[in-house]
N, C-alpha and C positions, 0 to 999 in steps of 0.2 A: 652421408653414405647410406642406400637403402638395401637392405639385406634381406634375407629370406631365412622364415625361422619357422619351420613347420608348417609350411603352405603358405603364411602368411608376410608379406613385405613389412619393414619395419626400418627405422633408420637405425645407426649404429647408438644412441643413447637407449632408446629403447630397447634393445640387445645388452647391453651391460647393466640395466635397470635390473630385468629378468635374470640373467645371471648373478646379479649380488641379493633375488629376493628367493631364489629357487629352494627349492625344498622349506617355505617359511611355511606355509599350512596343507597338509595332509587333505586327502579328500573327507578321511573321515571326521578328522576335526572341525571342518570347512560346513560338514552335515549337520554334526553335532552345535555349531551357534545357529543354522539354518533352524533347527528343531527346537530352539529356546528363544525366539521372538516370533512376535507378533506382527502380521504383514496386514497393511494395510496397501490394497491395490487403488492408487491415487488416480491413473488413468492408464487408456490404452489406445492406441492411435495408429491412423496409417498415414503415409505422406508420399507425397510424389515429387519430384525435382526436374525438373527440363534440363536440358543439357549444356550447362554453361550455369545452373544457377548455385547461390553461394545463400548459407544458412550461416551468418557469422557470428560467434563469440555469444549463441545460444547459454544460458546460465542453466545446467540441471536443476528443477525447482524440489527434486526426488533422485535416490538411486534410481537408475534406469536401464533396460536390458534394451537395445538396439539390434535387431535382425533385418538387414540387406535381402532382398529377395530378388531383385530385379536390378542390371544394370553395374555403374562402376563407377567409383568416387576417392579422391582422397578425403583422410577423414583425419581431423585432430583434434586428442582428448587433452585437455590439457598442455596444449602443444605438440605433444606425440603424436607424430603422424602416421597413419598406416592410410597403404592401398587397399581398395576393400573391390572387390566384386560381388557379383551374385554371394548366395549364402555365406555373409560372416556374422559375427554374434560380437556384440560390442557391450561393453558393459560400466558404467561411471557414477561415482557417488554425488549426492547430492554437493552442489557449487560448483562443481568440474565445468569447466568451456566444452562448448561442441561449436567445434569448427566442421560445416560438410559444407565442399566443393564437387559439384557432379559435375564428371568427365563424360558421362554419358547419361541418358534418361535416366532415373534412382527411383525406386519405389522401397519403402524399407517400414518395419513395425516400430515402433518404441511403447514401452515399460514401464511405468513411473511405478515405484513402488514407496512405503516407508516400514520400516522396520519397528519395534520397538521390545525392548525386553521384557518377556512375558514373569519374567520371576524375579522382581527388581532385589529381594533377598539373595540372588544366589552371586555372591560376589566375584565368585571365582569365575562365573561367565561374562561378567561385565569388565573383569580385567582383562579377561584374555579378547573381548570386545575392542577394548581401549586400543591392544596391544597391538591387534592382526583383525581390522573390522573388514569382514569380506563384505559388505554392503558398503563400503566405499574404494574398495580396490577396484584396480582398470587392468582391465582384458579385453585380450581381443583375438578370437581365432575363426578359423574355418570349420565349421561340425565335420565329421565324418560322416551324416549319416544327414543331410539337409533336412531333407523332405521331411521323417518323423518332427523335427524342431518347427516346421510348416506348419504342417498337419495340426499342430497344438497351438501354434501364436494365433494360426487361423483362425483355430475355434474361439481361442481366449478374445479374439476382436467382435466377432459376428454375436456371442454370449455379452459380450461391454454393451453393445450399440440398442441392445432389448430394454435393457434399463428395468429389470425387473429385480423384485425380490430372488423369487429361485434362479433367476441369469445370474445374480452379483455372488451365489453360494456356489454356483457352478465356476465363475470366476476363479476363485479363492481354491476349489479343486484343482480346476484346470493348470492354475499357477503355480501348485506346488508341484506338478508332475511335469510343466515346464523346465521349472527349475532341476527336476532329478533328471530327465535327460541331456539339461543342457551340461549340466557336471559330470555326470557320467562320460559324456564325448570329451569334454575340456579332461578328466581324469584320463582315459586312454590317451592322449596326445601327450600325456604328461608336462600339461602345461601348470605354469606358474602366474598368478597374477603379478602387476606391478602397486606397490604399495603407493599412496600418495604419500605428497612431500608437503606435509602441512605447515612448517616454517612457509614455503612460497606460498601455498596458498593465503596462509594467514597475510602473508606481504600485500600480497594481492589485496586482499581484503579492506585490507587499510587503507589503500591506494583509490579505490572505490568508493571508501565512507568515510574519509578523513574528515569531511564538513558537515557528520552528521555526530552529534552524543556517541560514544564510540567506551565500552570499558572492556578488560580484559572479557568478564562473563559473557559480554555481546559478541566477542569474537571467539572465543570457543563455543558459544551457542550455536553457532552463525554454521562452523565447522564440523558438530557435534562432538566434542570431544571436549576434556574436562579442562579446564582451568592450568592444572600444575601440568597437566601432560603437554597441552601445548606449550608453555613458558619454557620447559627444560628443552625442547625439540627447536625453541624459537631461537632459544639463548645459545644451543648446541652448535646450532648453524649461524647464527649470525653476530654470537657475543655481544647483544643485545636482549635487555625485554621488548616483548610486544608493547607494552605503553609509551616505553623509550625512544621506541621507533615512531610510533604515531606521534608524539610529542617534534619528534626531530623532521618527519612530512610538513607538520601543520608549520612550524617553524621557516622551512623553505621556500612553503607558498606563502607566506606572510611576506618575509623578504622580498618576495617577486612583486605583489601588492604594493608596499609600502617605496619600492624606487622605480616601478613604475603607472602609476596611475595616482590619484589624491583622493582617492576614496580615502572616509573615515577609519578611524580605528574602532568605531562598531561597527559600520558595514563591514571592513575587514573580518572583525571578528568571528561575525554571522558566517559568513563564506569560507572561513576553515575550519567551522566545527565550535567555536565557543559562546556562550553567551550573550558577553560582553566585552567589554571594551579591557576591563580590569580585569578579569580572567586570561585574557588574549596576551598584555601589558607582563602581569607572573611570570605566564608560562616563556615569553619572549625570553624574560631578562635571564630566566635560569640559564638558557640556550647560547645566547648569545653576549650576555655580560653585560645589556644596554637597553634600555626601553625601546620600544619602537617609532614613539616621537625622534628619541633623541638621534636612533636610527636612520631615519630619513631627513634628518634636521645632519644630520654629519655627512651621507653622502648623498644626498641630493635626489630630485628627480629622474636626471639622466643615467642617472646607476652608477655613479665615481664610486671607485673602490668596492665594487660590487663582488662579493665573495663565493659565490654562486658556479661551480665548475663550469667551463665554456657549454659541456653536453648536457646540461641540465637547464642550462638558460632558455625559457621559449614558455608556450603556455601550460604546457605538461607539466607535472614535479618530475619526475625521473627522464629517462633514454627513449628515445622513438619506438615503440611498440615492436617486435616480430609479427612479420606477416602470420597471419591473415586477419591481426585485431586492427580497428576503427582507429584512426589518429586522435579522436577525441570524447571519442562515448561509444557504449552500446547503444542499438536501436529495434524495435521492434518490427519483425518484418512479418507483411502480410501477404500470402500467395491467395490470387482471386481463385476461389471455386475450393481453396485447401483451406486448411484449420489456421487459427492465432499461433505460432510462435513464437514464447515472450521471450524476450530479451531484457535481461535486467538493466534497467537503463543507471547510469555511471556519471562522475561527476568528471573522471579522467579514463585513460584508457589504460589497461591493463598492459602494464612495463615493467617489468624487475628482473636486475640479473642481481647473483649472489657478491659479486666483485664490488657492484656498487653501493649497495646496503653496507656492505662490512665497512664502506671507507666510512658511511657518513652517518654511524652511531657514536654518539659523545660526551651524551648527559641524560638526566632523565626528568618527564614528561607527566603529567597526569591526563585523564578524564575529565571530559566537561561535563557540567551538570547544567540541564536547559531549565527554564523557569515556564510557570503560567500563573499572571497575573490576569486572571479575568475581571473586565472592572463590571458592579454595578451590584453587586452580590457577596456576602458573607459565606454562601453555603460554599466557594470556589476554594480549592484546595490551593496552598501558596506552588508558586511554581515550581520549586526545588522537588517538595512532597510531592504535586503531581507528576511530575516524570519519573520519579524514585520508584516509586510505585509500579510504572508503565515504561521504563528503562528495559532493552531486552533483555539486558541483566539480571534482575526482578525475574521479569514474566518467565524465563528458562529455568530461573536458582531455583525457587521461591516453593515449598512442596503446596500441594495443592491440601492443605487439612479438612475441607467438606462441599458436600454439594448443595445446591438449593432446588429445589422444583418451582418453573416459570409456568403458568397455564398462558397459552396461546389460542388463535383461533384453529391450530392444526394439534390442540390436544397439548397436554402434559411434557415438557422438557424437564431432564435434570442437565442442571447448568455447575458449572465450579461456583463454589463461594465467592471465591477472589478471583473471577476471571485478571491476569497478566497483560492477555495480549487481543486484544477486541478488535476486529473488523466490523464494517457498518456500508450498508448502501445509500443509510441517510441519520439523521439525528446525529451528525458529527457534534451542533452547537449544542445539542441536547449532552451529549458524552460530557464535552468539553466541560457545563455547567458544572455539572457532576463531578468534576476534578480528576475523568478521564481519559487519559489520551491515548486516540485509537493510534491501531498501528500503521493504519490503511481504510482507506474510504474510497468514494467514488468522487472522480473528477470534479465534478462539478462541485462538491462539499468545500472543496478546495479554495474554489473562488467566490463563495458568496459574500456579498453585502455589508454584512455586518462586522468582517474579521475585521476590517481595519478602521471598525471602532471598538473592537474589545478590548482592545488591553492585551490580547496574547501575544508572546510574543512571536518573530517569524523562526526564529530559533526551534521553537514549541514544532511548528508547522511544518516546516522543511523535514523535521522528524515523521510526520506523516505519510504513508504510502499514496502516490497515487493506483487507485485499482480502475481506474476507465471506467466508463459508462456502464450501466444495466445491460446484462445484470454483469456481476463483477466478474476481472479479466482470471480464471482458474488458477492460470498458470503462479501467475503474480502470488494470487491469494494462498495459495499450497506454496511456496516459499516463506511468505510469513509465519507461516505455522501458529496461523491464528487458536487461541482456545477456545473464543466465545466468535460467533457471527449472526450481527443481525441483518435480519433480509426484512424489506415492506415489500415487496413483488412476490406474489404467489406464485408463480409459475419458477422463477427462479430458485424459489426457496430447495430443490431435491438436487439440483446441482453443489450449492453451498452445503450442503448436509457431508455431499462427498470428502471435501474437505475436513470438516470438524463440524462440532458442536453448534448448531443454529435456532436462532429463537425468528419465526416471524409474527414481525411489527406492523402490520400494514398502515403506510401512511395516509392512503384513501381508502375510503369503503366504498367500491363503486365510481359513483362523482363529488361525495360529499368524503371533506377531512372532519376527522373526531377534533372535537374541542383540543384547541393545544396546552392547557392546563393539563386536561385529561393524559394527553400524549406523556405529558413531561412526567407524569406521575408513575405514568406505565413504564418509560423507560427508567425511571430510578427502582424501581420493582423488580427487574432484572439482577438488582447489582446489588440489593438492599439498601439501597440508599433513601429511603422514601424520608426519613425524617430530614436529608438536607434539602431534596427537592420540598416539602412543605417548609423549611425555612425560606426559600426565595422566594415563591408562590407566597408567602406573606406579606415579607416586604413588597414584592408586585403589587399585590391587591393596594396594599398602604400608598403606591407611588398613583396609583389607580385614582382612588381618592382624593387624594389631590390635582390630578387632573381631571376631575370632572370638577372640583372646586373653580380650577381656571377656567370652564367654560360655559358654566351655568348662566344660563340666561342666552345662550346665543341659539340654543334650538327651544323654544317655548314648548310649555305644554300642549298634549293635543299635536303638536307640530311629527311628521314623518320624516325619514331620510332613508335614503336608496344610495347606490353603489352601482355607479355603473362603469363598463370597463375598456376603454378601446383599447384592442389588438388584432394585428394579423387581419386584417382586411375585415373585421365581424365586430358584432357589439353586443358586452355581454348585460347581465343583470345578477350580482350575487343574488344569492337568496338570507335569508334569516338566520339558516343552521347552515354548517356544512359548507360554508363560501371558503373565500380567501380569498387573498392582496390586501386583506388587513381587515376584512369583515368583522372575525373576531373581536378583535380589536375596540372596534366600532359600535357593531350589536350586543353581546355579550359582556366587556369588559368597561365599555361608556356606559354603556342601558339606552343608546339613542334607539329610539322606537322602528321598526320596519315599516314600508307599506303591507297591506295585505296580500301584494301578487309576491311580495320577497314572502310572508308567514306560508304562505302557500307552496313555495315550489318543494316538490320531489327531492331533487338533486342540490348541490351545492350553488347552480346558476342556474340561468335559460340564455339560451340564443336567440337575439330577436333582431327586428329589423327598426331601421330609424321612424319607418314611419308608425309604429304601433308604439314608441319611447313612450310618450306621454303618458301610455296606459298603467307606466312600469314606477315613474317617478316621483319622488314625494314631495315635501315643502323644501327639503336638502337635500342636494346632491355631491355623494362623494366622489371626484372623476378621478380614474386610476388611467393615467397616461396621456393627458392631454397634450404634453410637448413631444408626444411620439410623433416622427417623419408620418405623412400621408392624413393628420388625423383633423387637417385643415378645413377640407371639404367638407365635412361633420360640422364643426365648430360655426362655419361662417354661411349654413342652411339655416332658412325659415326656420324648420321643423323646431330644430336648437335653441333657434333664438327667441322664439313663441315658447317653450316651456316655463311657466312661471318659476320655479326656482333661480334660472336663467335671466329673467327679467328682472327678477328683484336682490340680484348679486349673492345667491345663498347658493353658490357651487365651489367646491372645496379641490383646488387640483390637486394630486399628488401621485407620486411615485410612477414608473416608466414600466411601459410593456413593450420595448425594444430589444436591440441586442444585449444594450446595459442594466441587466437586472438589478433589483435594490431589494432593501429590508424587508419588503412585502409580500415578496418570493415565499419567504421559508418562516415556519414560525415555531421555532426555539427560542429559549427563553432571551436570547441576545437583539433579534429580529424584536420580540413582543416588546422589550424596553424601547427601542428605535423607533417602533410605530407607535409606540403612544407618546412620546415625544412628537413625531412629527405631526401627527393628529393635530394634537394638541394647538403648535404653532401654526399647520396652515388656517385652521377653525378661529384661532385670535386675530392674526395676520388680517381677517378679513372685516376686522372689527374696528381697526384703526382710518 
């Protein structure tokens, strides 16, 4: 039923929400926490909607202030729907859905703000925070007075888009006299916000991240609110803990697993959040009275005696979604010529009613703890320890007791001691060495070469954010609430600054990369870790050693090697310093000697053509990509086959400049173990 409550449409829950929260915080009270935190303006944005388009099950990544200016939309926060026309003022805590459907053109501003408390002494505002946090209550009305509310979002957008030091101060003015007029009108209407309902949310939450490490801390981190406050709010409403409940999810999709499909009991386990197979095996039996062998060994494949309520049966854990969330995940939608709106991407789709939860709490559940065994290295922290550490549990509890100063190429940073929660645009294998686990990286860190010879495990990984491509997705990233971020791209580094705390790393200088020794050294420097990185950097050298023992004798003294590279329609030549695809490797960490055009070059390579090769190549040749598609017609030319290294079979193929990148890509300390293994073999390989 949609009602009208002071200019504004509302359906009938929304109407009863408001009358059971009315009269909960005064204007003046509402000033007074306004005046005791710290606002950090995360971003400010305009956005445009065509008429018919849908902006679905959007995830706040910040409290957010929402002003409609143009046009007319249904809009729902957390399910609440309201009609919105020109001038309304919307406002949602950090996790809230935003559901908009425009009913007609929508132009509208959005708010990202974060709060934080400026006097963490003063207790008494931090409970009354807990109790009544208006940075995460939901309103929504019509101004009295538009235009002035205009007149100011106006400026606060046109002052963001400067990107200047005195725009970002002007900002931070502007913002707060936003804010006093937008409470001022919301105070004349005598409006009341709606409190969230953090038991659903927390539901929710669960229901999103069940198959990720999951403990109490990370779900009231997640929510911002304290541990015991949400348990009694969870248990209030659903006679259940929040562990219990997540025990009793992960339990169901197990079931679903195990009678129908033959996947393993570690793949299973992987896929609903635990480790292992034995962890998975515990937590079943407590649930259910029965192992999960013996489980699907009693009712079979076909699902005989499947205990599973009819309306739960399907790929979902719970009930088919309420319009307008996705039947099976969020997804990130991109409007051409408009901005990124992330979407938190989901493993299920956001379904919970209270009827169902209360039927199917029963026993209770623990927290998985994920491992990282990285092989090849002492300095690697055992798995349990490196997650414990980088658990968002951890990284939220954890008080921060000191800072360190990083020197960079953009000057002096103070970094946390103990950075918790690390994003990264690269050096994931470098972190990971380190017995770090980011919380979020870029895509492509994701998939290189080496993971699936490390040793981690995908448990580790899946706990990993993906943040997209260069430079990193904002949105994503200010959700994390990263504490430390490292950037290698200069130009993106004042973006990431917005967020938090950022060191830049540059992974190239120019065209030429720093020694990756050097690298590994500088990013353990960041963290204090320098004596474990000089522990692996030891054992390396020592594995080092012994591979030059294996191939002594096959480049003679006096003798040269070169490094050359097919890709992408061109042909390159590393150089001496500053190469890659395994130069380092090769030149610096073998000692095989360069020609004089590699001692020479400027840059990390040169671009040349086939027929000036000869000028470039030594008595050996190391080819990077010879089985790449197209790289025929090179191979099966005069030119090629006249080169004496070529004629006297001293050319070394390896590794691929195709779509399937390998270990020679990246060179963290996981990749450098790989490539000197494979060095090693192609170069004997060729001896038999």
């Amino acid at each position: 039923m949609i009602i009208n409550y002071n200019g504004v449409k509302f359906n009938r829950s929304v109407e009863l929400a408001i009358g059971e929260w009315s009269g909960s915080m005064q204007l003046n009270e509402h000033l007074r926490l306004w005046n005791h935190v710290f606002i950090k303006i995360i971003d400010i944005r305009y956005s445009a909607m065509d008429k018919g388009e849908e902006l679905s099950s959007y995830r706040l990544p910040a409290s957010a202030f929402m002003y409609t200016v143009r046009g007319s939309a249904k809009i729902w926060l957390d399910r609440q729907m309201h009609m919105a026309k020109r001038f309304h003022i919307f406002h949602g805590g950090k996790g809230m859905s935003l559901t908009i459907l425009a009913e007609d053109e929508l132009e509208y501003y959005m708010i990202l703000y974060k709060p934080t408390l400026a006097l963490p002494g003063a207790q008494d505002i931090a409970k009354r925070i807990e109790k009544d946090n208006p940075f995460h209550f939901q309103y929504a009305f019509e101004p009295s007075a538009p235009l002035a509310l205009f007149d100011k979002v106006e400026r606060l957008y046109e002052e963001w888009r400067q990107e200047t030091g005195l725009g970002r101060l002007q900002v931070k003015a502007g913002f707060y006299q936003f804010v006093h007029e937008l409470l001022w009108q919301w105070h004349q209407q005598e409006m009341d916000p709606i409190r969230p309902d953090l038991a659903a949310l927390a539901v929710r939450y669960i229901h999103e991240h069940y198959n990720n490490p999951l403990t109490l801390e990370t779900i009231a981190a997640a929510l911002e609110c304290s541990e015991g406050h949400l348990s009694r709010l969870f248990k209030n409403k659903t006679g259940s803990s929040p562990m219990h409940y997540l025990g009793l999810i992960r339990t169901q999709r197990t079931t679903q697993l195990l009678l129908r499909t033959d996947a393993t009991l570690q793949e299973i386990a992987e896929n609903v959040g635990f480790p292992d197979a034995h962890s998975l095996s515990r937590s079943f039996k407590k649930y259910k009275g029965i192992s999960p062998a013996r489980y699907r060994e009693k009712y079979g494949m076909e699902g005989k005696g499947r205990d599973l309520p009819l309306s739960m049966q399907g790929i979902a854990v719970l009930q088919p979604p309420f319009y307008p969330y996705n039947d099976t995940e969020n997804h990130f939608h991109y409007w051409t010529g408009r901005e990124l709106l992330m979407q938190r991407r989901t493993k299920i789709a956001v379904m919970v009613l209270v009827m169902c939860f209360t039927l199917l709490v029963s026993a209770c559940g623990g927290a998985a703890n994920t491992s990282v065994s990285p092989s090849g290295s002492g300095t690697n922290q055992s798995a349990g320890a490196a997650n414990a550490e980088t658990s968002p549990a951890a990284q939220q509890t954890e008080p921060q007791a000191a800072t360190r100063i990083v020197a960079t190429p953009k000057g002096d940073v103070e970094v946390p001691a103990n950075p918790q929660r690390v994003a990264a645009d690269q050096y994931m294998g470098h972190l990971l060495k380190l017995g770090i686990v980011p919380v979020g990286v870029r895509s492509y860190m994701l998939n290189e070469a080496w993971i699936s010879e490390s040793g981690i495990s995908q448990d580790v990984l899946d706990g990993i954010e993906d943040l997209g491509d260069f430079p990193l997705n904002l949105e994503k990233l200010t959700y994390l609430e990263p504490d430390l971020i490292i950037g290698s791209i200069d130009e993106n580094i004042e973006q990431y600054e917005k967020v938090g705390t950022t060191v830049f790393l540059p992974y190239w200088e120019g065209l030429k990369t720093a020694g990756p020794l050097d690298k590994f050294r500088k990013v353990s420097t960041i963290f204090g870790k320098e004596q474990e990185a000089e522990q692996w950097i030891t054992e390396y050298v020592a594995k080092v050693e012994e591979a030059k023992a294996k191939i002594a004798g096959i480049v003679k003294e006096g003798e040269t090697v070169s490094i050359v590279q097919f890709g992408y329609n061109a042909l390159y030549v590393m150089a001496a310093e500053g190469g890659n695809y395994g130069s380092s490797t090769i030149y610096q960490m073998l000692e095989l000697s360069p020609t004089q055009q590699a001692k020479d070059m400027k840059e990390g390579f040169a671009s040349i053509s086939l027929e000036v090769l000869s000028e470039y190549t030594g008595d050996h040749i190391f080819l990077y990509g010879a089985d790449d598609e197209g790289n025929e017609e090179i191979l099966n030319s005069q030119l090629w086959k006249q080169l004496p290294a070529v004629k006297k079979g001293q050319v070394y193929a390896y590794g691929s400049s195709g779509e399937k990148d390998d270990e020679f890509v990246m060179e963290d300390p996981y990749s450098l173990e790989l490539q000197l293994e494979k060095i090693v073999n192609v170069m004997t390989a060729n001896q038999k």
